[in-house]
N, C-alpha and C positions, 0 to 999 in steps of 0.2 A: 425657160427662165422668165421670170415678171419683169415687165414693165414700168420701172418706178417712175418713168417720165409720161406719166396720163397725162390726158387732153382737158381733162377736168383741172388737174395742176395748173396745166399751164395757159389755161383758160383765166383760172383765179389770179397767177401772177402777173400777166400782162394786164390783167384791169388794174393792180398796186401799183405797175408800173409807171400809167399816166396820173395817177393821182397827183402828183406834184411834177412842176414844168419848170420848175428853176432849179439851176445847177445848185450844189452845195459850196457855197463857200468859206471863205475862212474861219469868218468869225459864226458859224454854227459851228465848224468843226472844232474851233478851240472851247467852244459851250459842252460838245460832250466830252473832250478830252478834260475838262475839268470838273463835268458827273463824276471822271470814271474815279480820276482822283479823289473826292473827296470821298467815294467809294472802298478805297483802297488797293482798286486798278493803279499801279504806276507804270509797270515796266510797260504792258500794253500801250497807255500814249505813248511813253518816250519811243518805244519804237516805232512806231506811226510817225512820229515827228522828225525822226532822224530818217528814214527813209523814203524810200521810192514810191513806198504805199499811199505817204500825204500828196503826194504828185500824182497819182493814182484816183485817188478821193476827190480831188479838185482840178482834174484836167478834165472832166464831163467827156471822158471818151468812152462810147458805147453805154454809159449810164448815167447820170447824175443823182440818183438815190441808192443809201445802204443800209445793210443793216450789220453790226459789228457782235461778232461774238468774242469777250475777250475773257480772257482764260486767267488762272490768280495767279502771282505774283511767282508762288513760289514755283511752280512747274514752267513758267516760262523762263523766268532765269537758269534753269536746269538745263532746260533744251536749247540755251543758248549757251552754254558750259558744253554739254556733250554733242552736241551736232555740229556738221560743217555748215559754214555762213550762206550756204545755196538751199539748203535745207533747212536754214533756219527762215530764211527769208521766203522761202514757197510756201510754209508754215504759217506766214504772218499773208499769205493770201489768200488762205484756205480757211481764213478766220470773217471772213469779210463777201458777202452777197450783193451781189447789184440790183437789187429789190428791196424797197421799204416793208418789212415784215414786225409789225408789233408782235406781241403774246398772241394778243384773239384772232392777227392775221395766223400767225404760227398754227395755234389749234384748232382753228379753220378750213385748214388746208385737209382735201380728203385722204383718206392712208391706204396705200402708203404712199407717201410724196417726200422728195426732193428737192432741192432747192441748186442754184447755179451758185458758184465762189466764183472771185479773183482767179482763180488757177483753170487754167485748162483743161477741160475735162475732166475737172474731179467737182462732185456735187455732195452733199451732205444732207442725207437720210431722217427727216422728222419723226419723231416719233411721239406717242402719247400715252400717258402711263398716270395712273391714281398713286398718290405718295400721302404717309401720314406727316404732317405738323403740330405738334404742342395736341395732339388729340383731334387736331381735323383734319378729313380728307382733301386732297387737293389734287387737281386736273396737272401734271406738271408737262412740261415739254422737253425733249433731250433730241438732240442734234449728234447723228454719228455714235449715241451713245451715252455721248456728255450731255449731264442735265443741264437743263437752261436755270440756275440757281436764281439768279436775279431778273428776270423779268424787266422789260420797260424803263432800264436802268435811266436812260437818258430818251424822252420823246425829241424829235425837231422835224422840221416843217421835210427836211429832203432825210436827214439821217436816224435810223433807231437804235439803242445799245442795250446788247444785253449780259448779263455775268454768267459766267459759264463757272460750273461747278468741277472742270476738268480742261485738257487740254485736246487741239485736233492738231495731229503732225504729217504731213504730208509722207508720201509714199513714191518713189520713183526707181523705176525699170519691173516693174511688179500692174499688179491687176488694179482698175481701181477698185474692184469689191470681189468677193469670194465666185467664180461662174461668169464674171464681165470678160466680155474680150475687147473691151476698150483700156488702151492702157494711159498714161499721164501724159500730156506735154508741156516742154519748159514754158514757163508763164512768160508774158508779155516783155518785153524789153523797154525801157524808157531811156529818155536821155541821163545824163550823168548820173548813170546806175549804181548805185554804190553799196559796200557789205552793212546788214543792218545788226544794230545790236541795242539792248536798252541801256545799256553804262557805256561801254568804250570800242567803238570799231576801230579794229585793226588797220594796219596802213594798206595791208592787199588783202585778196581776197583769195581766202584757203580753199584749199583741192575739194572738193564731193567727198563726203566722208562716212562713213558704214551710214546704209540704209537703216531706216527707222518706221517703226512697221504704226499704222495708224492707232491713236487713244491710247488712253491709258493714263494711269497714275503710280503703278508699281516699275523702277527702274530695275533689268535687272542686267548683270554685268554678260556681256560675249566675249568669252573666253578664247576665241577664234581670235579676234583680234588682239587681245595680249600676245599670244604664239606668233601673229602675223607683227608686230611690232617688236618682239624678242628676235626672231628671226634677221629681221631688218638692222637690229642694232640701230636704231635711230633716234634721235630726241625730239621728232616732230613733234611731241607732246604739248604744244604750246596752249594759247587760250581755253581751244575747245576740248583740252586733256585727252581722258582715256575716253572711246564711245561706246556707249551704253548703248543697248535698243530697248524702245517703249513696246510695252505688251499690253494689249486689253486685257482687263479684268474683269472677271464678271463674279 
């Protein structure tokens, strides 16, 4: 099996690493959370801002520089409808690298290369691919799959943003790639941890809820758990409804 973690990688990422020596604070962080807005990124900040991950971004532990991939509006409200709040919330760490990575860092980087998330031991696969625009060609970059749509949404001196053309959903009790035999572990714990959502967190936090398989844009319904929820006779159906699983499409 290859080696996505070359020496060349990670040769190139630990020199982005010192480029910048001061933590990121607040008021950078609220500079791109109002890029992303004006962008049309919303549910992304809000869920940054209501959770663990703003605590995450500004507690300078083990990094003080990111780079945020945030995903559109409408697939993330999706998977905050059909996922459990532990899944949804692992989801929104697996969005987020503790390396300053612009674009030209991005296609920079030699291939194939990987990058480290918020999540433990799950890292996300760069890739490079020529795409047409309005009749020009274009060098594009995709992360895991999902095109990187927006580029250099937001520059700052500790954090970079970029718009993702899709969404990245975590994976848990499963492989992290097809042939790994490294599997997932639960991410970080902080103080007053609590469930994230970009409208309304619940007062508790809901059970682990059907597994959801990485990328994608097409939902399609498992019909396994309709049975398993008929069977049960139950009306747990609350917030996160009936669960879907995300399928890659290609």
């Amino acid at each position: 099996m290859e080696n996505f973690s070359s020496k060349p990688t990670i040769v190139i990422l630990l020199l982005l690493s010192i480029v910048s020596t001061a933590d990121l604070t607040s008021k950078e962080l609220d500079a791109a959370i109002l890029a992303l807005q004006s962008r049309g990124y919303t549910l992304f900040p809000n869920a940054i801002s209501t959770s663990d991950l703003q605590v995450r971004l500004l507690s300078s532990q083990n990094s003080s520089i990111f780079t945020l991939f945030a995903p559109p509006d409408s697939l993330l409200f999706s998977l905050d409808l059909l996922s459990s709040a532990r899944l949804y919330t692992f989801s929104l760490f697996l969005h987020v690298s503790p390396h300053f990575l612009s674009s030209s860092d991005l296609l920079a980087l030699p291939r194939p290369a990987s990058i480290e998330t918020l999540l433990p031991n799950r890292r996300l696969f760069v890739e490079h691919a020529m795409s047409t625009r309005n009749g020009t060609a274009l060098l594009t970059v995709s992360v895991d799959g999902v095109v990187v749509s927006v580029p250099d949404l937001f520059l700052g001196s500790n954090i970079v943003v970029h718009g993702l053309d899709g969404i990245l959903v975590a994976r848990y009790g499963s492989l992290v790639s097809e042939g790994s035999d490294n599997t997932i572990a639960e991410p970080p714990k902080f103080p007053y941890q609590t469930y994230v959502s970009p409208a309304k967190p619940p007062e508790t936090l809901s059970p682990t809820g059907l597994e959801m398989v990485t990328i994608g844009t097409q939902i399609k319904k498992d019909r396994e758990a309709f049975r398993r929820d008929d069977d049960r006779a139950t009306t747990k159906r609350t917030k996160h409804g009936t669960f879907f699983r995300f399928e890659r499409v290609y």
